[in-house]
C-alpha positions, 0 to 999 in steps of 0.5 A: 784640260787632260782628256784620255785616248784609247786606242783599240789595242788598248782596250783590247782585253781590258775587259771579258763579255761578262764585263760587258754584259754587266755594265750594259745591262746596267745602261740600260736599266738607267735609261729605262728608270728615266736618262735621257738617250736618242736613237741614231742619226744616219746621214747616207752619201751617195756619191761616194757611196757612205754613210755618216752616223751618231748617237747619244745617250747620258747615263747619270747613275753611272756618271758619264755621257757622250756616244758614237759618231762613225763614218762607213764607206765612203772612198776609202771602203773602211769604217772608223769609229769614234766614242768622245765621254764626258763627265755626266756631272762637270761636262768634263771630256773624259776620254776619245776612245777608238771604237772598233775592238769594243764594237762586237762586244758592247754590241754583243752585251745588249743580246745577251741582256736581252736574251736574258730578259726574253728567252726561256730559262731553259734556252741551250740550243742557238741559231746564228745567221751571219758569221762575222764579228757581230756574229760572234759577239752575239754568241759570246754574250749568249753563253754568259747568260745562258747554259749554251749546248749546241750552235748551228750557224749559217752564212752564205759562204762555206767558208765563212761559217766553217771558220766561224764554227772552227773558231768559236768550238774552241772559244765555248764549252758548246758544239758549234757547227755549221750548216748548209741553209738558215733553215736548218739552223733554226729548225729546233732551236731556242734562240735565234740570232740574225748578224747579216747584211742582207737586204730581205728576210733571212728565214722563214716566219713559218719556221718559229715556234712557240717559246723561240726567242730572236734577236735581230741586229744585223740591219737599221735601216727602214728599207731593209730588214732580216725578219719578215712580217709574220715574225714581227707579228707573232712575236712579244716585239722588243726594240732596244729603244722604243723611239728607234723602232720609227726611225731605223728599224726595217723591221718594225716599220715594213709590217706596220705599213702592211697593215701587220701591226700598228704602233701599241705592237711595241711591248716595251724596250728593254730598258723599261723591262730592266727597270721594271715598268714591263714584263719580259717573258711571261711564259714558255710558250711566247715568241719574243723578238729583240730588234736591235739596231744600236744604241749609244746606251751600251757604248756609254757604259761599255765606254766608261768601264774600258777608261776607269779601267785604263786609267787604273792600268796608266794606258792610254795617251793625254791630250788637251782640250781647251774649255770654251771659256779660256778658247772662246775669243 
């Protein structure tokens, strides 16, 4: 059976994030009206330190399935991802794609849905802590979806986020720019995004004010997290999966065992606000929080969208894949 491999600089530019933001807020609409998707499975080594992780998620309206298994660390200190897609009606394989380039942008996607469900209409000025790939996925997806005018980001390392502000000033239309403290960055602004690695609270809850939004997505883990208690309690609280929010996110779980919230805090996942079963911003002056940890949600849509398109453009290498019935001996 003929199945399709995509190498990531084949589905490099086979799409804009408007593309992506479109087909994952599609995913996330169908897993909110009932399709069945499961929080990620972490599997931590110790010895070689890394980590082995899948998800799935079966999009039945868009008419694929499948999700993402990747492994990260490890001897070799690099990460590698793999998106196998089925046929959501046939079970056929569709295609192995190499996840990488996609990542930030399908990861992107879900922020600016998001942000698009939860943040003010109005919302033009940005923070970004972190200025990495993720970092830049983030602000891509924001300005679809909302009219960006200036951007602070922030990071540890000068040099980081200079070259982030660099970079993405002649990506968008906005001013982006960098500054010496995550205080700073959030101080006056409408949207709020964390994209880091770091184990503690990036910034202070005392900082949020009515009709901020954040988006949390640098961290899944339950021991580390990048917004604290105060934040999370103060806050319309959104995951992207309402069953992750007990399995991976640091953040949900550290202010429910302080006693900060317990578990009808969870408002509604973003699925069940795209399919209409919840309100998402009700007012300009709720704080609302976006936890995202990943989903293989977006990785379905985003990955059925690059192999329509690739299979449409004659890119990508066949390869074969014997069914059980004629394999199975």
């Amino acid at each position: 059976m003929s199945t399709l491999f995509l190498t990531s600089d084949e589905t490099r530019g086979l799409a804009t994030m408007d593309d992506y933001v479109a087909v994952v807020r599609d995913g996330y609409r169908e897993v909110g009206g009932g399709s069945p998707a499961e929080p990620r499975q972490k599997l931590p080594n110790e010895e070689p330190p890394g980590f082995l992780t899948s998800y799935l998620a079966i999009l039945e309206e868009t008419g694929a399935m499948g999700g993402y298994t990747y492994a990260a660390g490890f001897g070799g200190g690099d990460a590698h991802f793999m998106l196998p897609l089925f046929d959501a009606e046939s079970g056929d394989p569709l295609a192995l794609i190499d996840g990488a380039a996609m990542n930030p942008y399908k990861t992107g996607a879900v922020g600016g849905v998001a942000a698009d469900a939860l943040a003010r209409e109005d919302a033009d000025t940005v923070a970004i802590i972190g200025s990495g790939p993720q970092a830049k996925g983030q602000l891509r997806a924001l300005d679809v979806v909302r009219d960006i005018q200036t951007v602070n980001v922030y990071s540890r390392t000068p040099e980081n986020r200079e070259g982030f502000a660099a970079i993405m000033n002649d990506e968008l239309d906005a001013s982006v720019g960098a500054v010496a403290s995550s205080d700073a960055a959030v101080e006056g602004s409408d949207i709020v995004v964390t994209a880091t690695a770091a184990p503690k609270p990036v910034f202070d809850g005392d900082l949020l004010e009515p009709g901020m939004h954040v988006t949390a997505m640098g961290q899944y883990d339950p021991a580390v997290r990048e917004v604290d208690t105060q934040i999370v309690a103060n806050a319309k609280y959104v995951p992207d999966l309402r069953s992750r929010a007990f399995s991976d996110s640091g953040e949900f779980l550290q202010a429910r065992e302080e006693g900060a919230i317990d578990d009808d805090h969870i408002h509604a996942d973003l699925g069940e606000i795209l399919a209409n079963h919840a309100a998402g911003r009700e007012d300009d002056e709720e704080i609302t929080l976006f936890d995202s940890g990943g989903t293989g949600i977006e990785t379905v849509a985003a990955g059925y969208m690059l192999y329509e398109r690739a299979s449409e453009q004659g890119l990508g290498q066949e390869l074969e894949f014997a069914p059980a019935s004629e394999a199975l001996r």
